[in-house]
Backbone as XML, in Angstrom:
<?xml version="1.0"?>
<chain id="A" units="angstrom">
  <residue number="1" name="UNK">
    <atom name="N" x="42.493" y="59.712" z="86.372"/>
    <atom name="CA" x="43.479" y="58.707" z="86.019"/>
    <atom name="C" x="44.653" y="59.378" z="85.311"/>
  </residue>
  <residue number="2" name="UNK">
    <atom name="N" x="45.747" y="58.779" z="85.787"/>
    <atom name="CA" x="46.898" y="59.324" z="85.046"/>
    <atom name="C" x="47.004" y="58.946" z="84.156"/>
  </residue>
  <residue number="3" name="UNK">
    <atom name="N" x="47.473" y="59.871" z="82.642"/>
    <atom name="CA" x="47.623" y="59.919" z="81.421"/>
    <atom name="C" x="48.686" y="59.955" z="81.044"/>
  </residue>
  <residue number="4" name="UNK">
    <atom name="N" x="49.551" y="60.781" z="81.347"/>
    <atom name="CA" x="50.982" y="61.256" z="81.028"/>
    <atom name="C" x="51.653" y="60.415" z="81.556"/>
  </residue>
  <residue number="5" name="UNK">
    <atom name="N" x="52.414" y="59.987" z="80.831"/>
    <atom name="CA" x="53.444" y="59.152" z="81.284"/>
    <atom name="C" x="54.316" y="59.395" z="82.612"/>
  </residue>
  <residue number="6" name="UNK">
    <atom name="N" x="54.633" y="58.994" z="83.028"/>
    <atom name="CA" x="55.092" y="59.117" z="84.733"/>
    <atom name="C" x="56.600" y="59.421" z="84.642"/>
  </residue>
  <residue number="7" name="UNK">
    <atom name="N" x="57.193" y="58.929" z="82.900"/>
    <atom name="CA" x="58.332" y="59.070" z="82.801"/>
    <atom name="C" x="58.998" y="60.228" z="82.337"/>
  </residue>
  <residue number="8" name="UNK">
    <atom name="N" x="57.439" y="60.945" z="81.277"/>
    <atom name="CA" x="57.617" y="62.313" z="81.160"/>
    <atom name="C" x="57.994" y="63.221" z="82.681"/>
  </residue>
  <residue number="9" name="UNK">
    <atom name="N" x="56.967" y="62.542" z="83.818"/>
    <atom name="CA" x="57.226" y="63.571" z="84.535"/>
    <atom name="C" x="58.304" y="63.513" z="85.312"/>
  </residue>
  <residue number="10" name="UNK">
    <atom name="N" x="58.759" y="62.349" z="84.848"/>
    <atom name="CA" x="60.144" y="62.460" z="86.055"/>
    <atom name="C" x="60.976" y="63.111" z="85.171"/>
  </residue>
  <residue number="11" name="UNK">
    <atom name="N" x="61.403" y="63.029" z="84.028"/>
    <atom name="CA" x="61.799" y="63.756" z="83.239"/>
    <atom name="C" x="61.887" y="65.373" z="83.592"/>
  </residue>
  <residue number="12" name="UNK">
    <atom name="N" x="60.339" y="65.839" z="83.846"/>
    <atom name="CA" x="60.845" y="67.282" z="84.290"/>
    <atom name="C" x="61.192" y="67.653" z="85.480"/>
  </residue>
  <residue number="13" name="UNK">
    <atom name="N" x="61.621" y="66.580" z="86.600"/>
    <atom name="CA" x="61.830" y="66.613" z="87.852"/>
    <atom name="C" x="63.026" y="66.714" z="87.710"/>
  </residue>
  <residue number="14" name="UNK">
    <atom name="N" x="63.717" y="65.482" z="86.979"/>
    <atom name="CA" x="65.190" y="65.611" z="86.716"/>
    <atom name="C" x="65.781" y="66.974" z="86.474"/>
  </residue>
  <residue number="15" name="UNK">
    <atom name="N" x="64.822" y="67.802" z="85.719"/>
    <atom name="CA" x="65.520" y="68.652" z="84.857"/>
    <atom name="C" x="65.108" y="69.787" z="85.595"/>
  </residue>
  <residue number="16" name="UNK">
    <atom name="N" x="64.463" y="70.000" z="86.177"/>
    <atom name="CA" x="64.319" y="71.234" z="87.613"/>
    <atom name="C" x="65.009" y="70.797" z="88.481"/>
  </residue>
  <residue number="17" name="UNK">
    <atom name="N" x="65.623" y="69.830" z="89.258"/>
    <atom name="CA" x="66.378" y="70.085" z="90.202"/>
    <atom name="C" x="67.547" y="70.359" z="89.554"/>
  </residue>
  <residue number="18" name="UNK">
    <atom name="N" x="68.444" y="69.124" z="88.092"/>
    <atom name="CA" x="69.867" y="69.081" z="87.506"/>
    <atom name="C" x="69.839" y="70.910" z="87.225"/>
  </residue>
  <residue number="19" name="UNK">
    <atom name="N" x="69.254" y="71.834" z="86.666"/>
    <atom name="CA" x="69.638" y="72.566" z="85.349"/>
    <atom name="C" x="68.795" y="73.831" z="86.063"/>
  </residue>
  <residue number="20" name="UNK">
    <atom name="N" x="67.663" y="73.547" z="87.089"/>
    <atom name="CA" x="67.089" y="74.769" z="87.571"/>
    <atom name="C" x="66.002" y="75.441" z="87.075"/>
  </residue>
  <residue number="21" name="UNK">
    <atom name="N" x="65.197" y="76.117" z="87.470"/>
    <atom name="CA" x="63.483" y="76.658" z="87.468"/>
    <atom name="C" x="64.021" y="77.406" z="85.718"/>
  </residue>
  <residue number="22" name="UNK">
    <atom name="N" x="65.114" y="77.972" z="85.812"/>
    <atom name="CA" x="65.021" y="79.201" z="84.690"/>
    <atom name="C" x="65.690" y="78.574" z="83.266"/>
  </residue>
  <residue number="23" name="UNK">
    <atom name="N" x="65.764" y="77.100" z="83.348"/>
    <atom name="CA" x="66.749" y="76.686" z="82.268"/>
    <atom name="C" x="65.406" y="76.374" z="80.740"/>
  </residue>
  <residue number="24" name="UNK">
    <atom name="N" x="66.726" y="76.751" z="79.645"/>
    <atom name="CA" x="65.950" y="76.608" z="78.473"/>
    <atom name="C" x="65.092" y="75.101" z="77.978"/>
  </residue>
  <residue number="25" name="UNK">
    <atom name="N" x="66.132" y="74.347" z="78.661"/>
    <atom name="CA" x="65.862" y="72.888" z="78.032"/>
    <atom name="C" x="64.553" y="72.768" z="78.861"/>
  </residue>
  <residue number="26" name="UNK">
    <atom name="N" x="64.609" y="72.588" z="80.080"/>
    <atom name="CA" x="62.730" y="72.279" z="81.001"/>
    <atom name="C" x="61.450" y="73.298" z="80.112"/>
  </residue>
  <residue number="27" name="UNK">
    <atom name="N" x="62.061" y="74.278" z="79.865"/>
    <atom name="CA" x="61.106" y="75.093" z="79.227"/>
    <atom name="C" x="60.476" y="74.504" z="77.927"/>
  </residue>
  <residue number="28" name="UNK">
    <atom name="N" x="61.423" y="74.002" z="77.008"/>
    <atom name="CA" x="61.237" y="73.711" z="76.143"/>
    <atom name="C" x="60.801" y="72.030" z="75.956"/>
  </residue>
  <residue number="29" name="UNK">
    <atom name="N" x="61.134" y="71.354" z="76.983"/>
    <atom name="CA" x="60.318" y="69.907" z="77.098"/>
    <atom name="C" x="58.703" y="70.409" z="77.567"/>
  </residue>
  <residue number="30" name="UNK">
    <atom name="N" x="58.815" y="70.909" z="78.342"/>
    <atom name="CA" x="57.142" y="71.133" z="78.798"/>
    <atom name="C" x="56.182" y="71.990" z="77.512"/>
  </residue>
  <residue number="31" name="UNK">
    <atom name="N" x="57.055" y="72.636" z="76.908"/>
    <atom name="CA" x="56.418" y="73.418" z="75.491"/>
    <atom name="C" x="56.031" y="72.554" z="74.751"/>
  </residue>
  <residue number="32" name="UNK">
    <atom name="N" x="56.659" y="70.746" z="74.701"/>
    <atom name="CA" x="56.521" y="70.363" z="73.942"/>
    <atom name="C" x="55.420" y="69.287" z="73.641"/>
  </residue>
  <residue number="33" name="UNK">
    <atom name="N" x="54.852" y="69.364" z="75.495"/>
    <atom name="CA" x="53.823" y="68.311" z="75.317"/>
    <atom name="C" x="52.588" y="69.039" z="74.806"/>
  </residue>
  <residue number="34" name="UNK">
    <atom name="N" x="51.892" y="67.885" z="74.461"/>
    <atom name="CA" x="50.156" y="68.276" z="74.218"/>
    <atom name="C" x="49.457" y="69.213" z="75.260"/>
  </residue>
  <residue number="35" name="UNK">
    <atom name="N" x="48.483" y="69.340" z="74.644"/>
    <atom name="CA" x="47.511" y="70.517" z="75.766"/>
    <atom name="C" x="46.887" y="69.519" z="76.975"/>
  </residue>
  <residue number="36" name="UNK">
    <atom name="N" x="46.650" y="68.027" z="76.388"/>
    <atom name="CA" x="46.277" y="67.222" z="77.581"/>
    <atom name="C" x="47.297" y="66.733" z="78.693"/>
  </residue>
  <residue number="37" name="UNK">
    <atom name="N" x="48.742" y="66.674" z="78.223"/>
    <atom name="CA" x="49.759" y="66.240" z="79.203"/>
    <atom name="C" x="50.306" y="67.276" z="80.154"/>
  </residue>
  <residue number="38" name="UNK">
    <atom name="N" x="50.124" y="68.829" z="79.261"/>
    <atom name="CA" x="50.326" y="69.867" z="80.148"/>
    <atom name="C" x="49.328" y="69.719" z="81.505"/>
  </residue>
  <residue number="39" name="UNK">
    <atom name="N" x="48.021" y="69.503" z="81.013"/>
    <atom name="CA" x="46.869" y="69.689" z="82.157"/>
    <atom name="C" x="47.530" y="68.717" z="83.286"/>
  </residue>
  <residue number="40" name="UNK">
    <atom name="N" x="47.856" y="67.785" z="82.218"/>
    <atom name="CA" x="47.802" y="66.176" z="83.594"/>
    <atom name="C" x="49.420" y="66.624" z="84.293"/>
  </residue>
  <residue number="41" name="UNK">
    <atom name="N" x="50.508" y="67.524" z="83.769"/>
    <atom name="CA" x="51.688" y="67.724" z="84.807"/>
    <atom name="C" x="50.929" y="68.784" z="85.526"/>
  </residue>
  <residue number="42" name="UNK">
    <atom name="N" x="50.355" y="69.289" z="85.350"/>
    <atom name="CA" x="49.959" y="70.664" z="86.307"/>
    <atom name="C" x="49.281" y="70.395" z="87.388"/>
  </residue>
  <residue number="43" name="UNK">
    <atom name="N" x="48.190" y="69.615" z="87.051"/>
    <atom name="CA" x="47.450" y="68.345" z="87.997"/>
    <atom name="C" x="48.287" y="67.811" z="89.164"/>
  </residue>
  <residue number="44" name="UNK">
    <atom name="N" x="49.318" y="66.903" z="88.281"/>
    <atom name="CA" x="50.426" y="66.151" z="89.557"/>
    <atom name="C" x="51.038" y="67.198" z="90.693"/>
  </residue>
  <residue number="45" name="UNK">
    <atom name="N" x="51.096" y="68.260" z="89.942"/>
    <atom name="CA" x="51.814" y="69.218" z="90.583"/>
    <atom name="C" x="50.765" y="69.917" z="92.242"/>
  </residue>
  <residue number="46" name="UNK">
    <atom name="N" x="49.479" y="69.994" z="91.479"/>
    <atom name="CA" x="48.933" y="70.600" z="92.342"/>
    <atom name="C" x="48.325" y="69.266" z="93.519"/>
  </residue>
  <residue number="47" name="UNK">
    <atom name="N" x="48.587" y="67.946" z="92.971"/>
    <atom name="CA" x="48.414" y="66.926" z="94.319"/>
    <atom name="C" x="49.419" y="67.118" z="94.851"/>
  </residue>
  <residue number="48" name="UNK">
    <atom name="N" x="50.327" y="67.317" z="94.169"/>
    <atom name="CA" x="51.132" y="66.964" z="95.421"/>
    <atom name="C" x="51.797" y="68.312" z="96.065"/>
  </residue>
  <residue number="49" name="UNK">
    <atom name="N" x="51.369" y="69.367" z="96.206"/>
    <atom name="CA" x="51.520" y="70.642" z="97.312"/>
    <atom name="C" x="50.594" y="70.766" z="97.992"/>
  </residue>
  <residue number="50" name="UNK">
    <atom name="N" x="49.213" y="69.777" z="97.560"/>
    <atom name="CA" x="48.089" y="69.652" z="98.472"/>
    <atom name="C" x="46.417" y="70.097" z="97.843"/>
  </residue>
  <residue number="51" name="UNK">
    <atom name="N" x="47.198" y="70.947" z="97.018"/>
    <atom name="CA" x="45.493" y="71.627" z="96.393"/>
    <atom name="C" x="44.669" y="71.063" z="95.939"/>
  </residue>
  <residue number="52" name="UNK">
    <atom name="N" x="44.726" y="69.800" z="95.338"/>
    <atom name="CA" x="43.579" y="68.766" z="95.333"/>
    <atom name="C" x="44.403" y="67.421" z="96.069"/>
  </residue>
  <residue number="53" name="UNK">
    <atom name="N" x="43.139" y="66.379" z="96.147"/>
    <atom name="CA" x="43.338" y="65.037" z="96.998"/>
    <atom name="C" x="43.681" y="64.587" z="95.766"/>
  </residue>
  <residue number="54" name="UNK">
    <atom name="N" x="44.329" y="63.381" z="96.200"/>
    <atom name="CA" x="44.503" y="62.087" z="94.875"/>
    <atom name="C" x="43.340" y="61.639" z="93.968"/>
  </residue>
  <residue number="55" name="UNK">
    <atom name="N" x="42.271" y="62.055" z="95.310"/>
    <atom name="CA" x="41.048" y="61.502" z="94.459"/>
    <atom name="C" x="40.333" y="62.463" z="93.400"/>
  </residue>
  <residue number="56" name="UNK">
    <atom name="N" x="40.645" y="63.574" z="93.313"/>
    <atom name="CA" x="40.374" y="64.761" z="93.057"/>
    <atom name="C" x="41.424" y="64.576" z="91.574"/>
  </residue>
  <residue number="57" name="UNK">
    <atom name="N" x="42.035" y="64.009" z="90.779"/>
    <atom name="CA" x="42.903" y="64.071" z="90.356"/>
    <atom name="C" x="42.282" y="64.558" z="88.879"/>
  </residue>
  <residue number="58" name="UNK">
    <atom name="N" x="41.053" y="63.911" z="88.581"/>
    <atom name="CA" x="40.483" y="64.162" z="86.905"/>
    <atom name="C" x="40.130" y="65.816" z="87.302"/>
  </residue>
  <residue number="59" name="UNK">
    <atom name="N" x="39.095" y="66.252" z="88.622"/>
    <atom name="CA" x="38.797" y="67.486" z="88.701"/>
    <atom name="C" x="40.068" y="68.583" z="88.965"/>
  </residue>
  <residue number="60" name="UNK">
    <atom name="N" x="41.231" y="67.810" z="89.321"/>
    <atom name="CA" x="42.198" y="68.859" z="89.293"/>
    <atom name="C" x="42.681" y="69.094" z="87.668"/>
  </residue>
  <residue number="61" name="UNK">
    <atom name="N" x="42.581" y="68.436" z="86.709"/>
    <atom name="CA" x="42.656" y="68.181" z="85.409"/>
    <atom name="C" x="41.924" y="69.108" z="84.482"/>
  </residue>
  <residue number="62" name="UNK">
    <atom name="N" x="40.912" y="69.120" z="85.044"/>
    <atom name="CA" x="40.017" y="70.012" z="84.435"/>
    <atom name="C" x="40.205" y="71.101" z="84.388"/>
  </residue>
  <residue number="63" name="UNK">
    <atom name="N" x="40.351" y="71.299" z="85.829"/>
    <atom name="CA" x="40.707" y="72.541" z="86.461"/>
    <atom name="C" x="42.030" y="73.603" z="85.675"/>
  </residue>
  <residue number="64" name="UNK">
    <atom name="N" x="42.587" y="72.665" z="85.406"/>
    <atom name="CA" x="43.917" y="73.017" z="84.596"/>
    <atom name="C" x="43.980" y="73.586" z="83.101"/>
  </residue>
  <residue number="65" name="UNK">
    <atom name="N" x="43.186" y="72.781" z="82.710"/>
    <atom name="CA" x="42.632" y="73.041" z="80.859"/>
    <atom name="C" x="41.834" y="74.228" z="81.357"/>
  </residue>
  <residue number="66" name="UNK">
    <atom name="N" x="40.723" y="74.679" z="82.230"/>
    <atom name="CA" x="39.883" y="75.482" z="82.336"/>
    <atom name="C" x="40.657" y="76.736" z="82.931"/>
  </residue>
  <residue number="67" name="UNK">
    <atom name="N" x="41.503" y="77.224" z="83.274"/>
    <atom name="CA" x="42.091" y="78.433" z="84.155"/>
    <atom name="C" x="43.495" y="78.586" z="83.771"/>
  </residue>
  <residue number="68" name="UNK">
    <atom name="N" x="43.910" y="77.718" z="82.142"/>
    <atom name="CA" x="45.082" y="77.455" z="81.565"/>
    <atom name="C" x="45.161" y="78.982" z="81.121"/>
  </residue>
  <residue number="69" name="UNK">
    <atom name="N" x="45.444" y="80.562" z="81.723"/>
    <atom name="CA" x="45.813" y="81.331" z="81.459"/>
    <atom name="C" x="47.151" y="82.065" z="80.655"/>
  </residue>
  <residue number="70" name="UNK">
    <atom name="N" x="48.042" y="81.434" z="81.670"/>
    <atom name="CA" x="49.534" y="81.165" z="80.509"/>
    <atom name="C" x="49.991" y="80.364" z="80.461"/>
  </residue>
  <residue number="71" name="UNK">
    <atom name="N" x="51.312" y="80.522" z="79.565"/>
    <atom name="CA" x="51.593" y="79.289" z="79.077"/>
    <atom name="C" x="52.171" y="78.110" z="80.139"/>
  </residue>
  <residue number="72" name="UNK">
    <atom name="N" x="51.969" y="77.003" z="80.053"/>
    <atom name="CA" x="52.085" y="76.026" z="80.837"/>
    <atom name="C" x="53.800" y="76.184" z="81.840"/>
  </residue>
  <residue number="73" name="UNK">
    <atom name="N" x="54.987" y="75.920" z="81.094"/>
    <atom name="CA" x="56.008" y="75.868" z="81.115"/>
    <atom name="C" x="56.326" y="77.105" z="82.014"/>
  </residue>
  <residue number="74" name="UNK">
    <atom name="N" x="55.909" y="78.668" z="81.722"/>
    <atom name="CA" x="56.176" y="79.708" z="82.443"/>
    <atom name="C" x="55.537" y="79.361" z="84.078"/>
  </residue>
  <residue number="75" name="UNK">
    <atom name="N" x="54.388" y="79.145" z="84.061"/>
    <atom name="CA" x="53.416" y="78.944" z="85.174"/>
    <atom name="C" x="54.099" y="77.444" z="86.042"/>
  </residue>
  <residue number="76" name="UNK">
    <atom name="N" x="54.406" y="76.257" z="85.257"/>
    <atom name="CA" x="55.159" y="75.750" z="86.151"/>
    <atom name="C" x="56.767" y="76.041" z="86.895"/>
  </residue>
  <residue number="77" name="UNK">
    <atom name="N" x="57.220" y="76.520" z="86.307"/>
    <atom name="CA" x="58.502" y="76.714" z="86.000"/>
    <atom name="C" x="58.792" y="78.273" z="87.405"/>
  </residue>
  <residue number="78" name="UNK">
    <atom name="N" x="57.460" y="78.763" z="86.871"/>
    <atom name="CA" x="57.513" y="79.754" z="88.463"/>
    <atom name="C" x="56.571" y="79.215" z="89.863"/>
  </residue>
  <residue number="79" name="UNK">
    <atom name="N" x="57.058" y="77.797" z="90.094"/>
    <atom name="CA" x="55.867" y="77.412" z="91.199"/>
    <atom name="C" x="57.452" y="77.421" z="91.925"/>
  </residue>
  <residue number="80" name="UNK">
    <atom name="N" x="57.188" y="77.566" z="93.356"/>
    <atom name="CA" x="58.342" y="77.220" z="94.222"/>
    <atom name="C" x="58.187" y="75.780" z="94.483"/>
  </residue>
  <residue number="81" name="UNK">
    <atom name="N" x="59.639" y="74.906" z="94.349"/>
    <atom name="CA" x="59.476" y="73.609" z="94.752"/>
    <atom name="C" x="58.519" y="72.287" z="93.657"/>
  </residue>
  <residue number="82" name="UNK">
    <atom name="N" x="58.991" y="72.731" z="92.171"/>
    <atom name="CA" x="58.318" y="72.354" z="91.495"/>
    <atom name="C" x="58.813" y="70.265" z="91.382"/>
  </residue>
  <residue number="83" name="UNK">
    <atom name="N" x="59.929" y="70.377" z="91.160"/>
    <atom name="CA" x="60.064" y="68.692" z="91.454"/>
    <atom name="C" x="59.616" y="68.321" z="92.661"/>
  </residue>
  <residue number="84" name="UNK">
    <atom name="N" x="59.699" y="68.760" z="93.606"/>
    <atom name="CA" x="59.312" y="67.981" z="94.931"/>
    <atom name="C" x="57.753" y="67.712" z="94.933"/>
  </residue>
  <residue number="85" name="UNK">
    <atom name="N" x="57.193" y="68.890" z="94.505"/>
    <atom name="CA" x="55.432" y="69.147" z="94.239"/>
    <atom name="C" x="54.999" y="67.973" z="93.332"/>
  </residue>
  <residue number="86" name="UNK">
    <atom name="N" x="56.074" y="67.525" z="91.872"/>
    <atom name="CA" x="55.756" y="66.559" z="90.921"/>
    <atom name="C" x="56.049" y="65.369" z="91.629"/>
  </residue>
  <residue number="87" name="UNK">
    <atom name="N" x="57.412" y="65.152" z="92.187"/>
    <atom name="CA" x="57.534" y="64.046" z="92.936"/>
    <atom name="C" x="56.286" y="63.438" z="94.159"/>
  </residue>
  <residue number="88" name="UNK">
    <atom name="N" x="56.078" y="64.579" z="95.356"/>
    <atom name="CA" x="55.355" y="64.199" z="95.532"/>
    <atom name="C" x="53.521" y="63.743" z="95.382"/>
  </residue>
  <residue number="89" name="UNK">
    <atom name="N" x="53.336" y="64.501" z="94.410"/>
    <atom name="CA" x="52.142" y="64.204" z="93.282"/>
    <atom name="C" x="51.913" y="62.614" z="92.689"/>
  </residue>
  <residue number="90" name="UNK">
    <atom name="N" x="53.928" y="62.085" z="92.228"/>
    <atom name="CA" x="52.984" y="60.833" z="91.981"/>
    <atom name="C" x="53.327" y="60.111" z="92.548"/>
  </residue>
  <residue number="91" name="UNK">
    <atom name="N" x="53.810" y="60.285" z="93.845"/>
    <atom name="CA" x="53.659" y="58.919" z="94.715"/>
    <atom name="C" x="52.381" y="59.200" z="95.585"/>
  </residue>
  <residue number="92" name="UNK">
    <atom name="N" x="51.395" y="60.224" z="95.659"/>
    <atom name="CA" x="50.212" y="60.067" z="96.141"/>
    <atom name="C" x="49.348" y="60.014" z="95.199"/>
  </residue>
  <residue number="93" name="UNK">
    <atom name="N" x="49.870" y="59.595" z="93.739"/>
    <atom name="CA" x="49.353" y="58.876" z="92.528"/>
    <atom name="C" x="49.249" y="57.565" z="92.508"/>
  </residue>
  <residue number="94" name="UNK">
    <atom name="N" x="50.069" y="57.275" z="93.185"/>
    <atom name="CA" x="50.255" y="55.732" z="93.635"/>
    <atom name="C" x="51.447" y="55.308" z="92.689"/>
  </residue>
  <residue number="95" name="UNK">
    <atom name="N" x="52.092" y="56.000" z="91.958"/>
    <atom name="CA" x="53.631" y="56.080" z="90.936"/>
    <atom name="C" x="54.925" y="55.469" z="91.843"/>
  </residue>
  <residue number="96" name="UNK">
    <atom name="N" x="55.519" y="54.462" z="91.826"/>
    <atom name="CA" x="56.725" y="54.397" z="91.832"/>
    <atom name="C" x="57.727" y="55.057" z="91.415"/>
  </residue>
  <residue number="97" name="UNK">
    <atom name="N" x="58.426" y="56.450" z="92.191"/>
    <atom name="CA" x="58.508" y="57.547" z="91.871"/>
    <atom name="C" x="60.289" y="56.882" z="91.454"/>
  </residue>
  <residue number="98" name="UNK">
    <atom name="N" x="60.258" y="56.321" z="92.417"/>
    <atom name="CA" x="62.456" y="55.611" z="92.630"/>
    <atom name="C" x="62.222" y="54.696" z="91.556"/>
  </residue>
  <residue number="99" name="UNK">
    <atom name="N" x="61.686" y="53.936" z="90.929"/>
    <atom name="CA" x="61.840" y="53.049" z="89.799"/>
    <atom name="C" x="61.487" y="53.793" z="88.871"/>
  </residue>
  <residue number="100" name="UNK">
    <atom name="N" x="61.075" y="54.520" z="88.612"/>
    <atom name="CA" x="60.580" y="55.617" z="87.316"/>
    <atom name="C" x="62.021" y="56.632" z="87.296"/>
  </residue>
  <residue number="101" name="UNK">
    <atom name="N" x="62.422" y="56.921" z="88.294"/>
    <atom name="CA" x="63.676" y="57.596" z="88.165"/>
    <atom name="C" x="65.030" y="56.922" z="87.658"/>
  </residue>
  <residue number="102" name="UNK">
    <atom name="N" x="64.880" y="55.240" z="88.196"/>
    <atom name="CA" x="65.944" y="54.273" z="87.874"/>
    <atom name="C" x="65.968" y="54.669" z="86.535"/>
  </residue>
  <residue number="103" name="UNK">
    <atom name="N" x="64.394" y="54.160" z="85.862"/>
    <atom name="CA" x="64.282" y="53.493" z="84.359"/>
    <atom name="C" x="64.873" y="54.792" z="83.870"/>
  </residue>
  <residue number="104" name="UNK">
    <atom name="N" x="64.576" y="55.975" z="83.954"/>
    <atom name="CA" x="65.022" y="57.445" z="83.933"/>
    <atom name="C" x="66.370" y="57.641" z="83.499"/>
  </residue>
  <residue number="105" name="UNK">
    <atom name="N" x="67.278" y="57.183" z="84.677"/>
    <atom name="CA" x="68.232" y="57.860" z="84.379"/>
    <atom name="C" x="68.972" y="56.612" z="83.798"/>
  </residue>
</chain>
């Protein structure tokens, strides 16, 4: 089940496509969540490039806290295609990805 707010994550979608993979500010929003919201963006991330199913979503979670080698922000921040991966993560979350972006921006 999703935890993290949906608005956090559009939040870092915004801010990887506006500002780009290498910018200070994305770095420093993702530094800033908890150790559980990191797991649950890393999660979204990995539904939606495919590596786990939707249904798979708590074991992709786990998965995340458990193999959390570096720091969150570096490790996302070097995925290729990281908004599109979050975007599409939570609309096979079942997330209203365009009204979360409205309320967003």
């Amino acid at each position: 089940m999703l935890e993290i707010g949906p608005q956090k994550v559009v939040h870092v979608i915004y801010l990887a496509r506006e500002t780009g993979a290498g910018d200070a500010e994305l770095h420093a929003f993702i530094d800033a969540l908890n150790d559980d919201e990191k797991a649950q963006l890393t999660a979204v991330a990995w539904v939606g490039r495919g590596a786990f199913e939707p249904e798979d979503f708590d074991e992709a979670v786990a998965t995340a806290m458990a193999e959390a080698t570096t720091p969150t922000a570096d490790y996302l921040m070097g995925m290729p295609h990281l908004a599109e991966n979050l975007e599409s993560g939570l609309e096979a979350l079942g997330v209203d990805v365009a009204g979360e972006e409205e309320d967003f921006l």
